[in-house]
N, C-alpha and C positions, 0 to 999 in steps of 0.2 A: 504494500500500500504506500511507496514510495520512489520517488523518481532515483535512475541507477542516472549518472553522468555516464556517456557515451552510446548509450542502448536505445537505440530506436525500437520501442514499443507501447502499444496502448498503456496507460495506467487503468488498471481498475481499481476504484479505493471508496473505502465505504465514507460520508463524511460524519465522522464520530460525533462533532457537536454538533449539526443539525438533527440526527438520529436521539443524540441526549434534550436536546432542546423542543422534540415533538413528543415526545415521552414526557416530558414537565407540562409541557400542554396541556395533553391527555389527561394526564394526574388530573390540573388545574378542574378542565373542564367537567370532569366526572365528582369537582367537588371538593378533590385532597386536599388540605392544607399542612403536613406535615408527611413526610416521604424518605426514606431511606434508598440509599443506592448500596450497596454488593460487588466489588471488585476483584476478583481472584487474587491481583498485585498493581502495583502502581505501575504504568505505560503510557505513554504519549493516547493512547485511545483509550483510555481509561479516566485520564485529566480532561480530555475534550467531554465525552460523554458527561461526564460531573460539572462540566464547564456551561454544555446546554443546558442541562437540566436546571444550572443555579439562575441562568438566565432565562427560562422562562418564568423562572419561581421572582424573580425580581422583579418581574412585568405587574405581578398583581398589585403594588404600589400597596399594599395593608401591613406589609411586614410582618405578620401573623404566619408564612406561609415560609418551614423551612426545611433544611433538609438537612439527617445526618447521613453519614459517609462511614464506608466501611470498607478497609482491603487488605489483604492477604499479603503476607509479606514473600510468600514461595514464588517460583516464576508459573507461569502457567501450566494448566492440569492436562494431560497427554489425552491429545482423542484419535482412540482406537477404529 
């Protein structure tokens, strides 16, 4: 999910904080006002997705509406 210098080929790349940021939304709109996030380990798509999410949570302007944070400090869980 990131550009190599010299390799001409498509990126395909998920975008982590839009994807966390529609997910805060969703919360919002279904009502949440306090929300918890799940990280396997801290990673650059792990801070974006936390990063949408705080910003949609920011959007409600009541300050009421937060979120805690939780991540694993191993590297990622192997899928079989």
């Amino acid at each position: 999910s990131r550009r190599v210098e010299e390799i001409r080929a498509p990126l395909l790349a998920i975008p982590f904080e839009e994807v966390g940021y529609r997910a805060g939304r969703a919360a919002i709109e279904a009502g949440h006002r306090k929300a918890a996030f799940f990280g396997t380990h801290r990673a650059r798509s792990t801070l974006a997705y936390e990063a949408g999410f705080l910003r949609a949570l920011s959007e409600t302007g009541d300050g009421g509406t937060r979120l805690e944070s939780f991540c694993g400090v191993a590297s990622s869980p192997a899928v079989a």
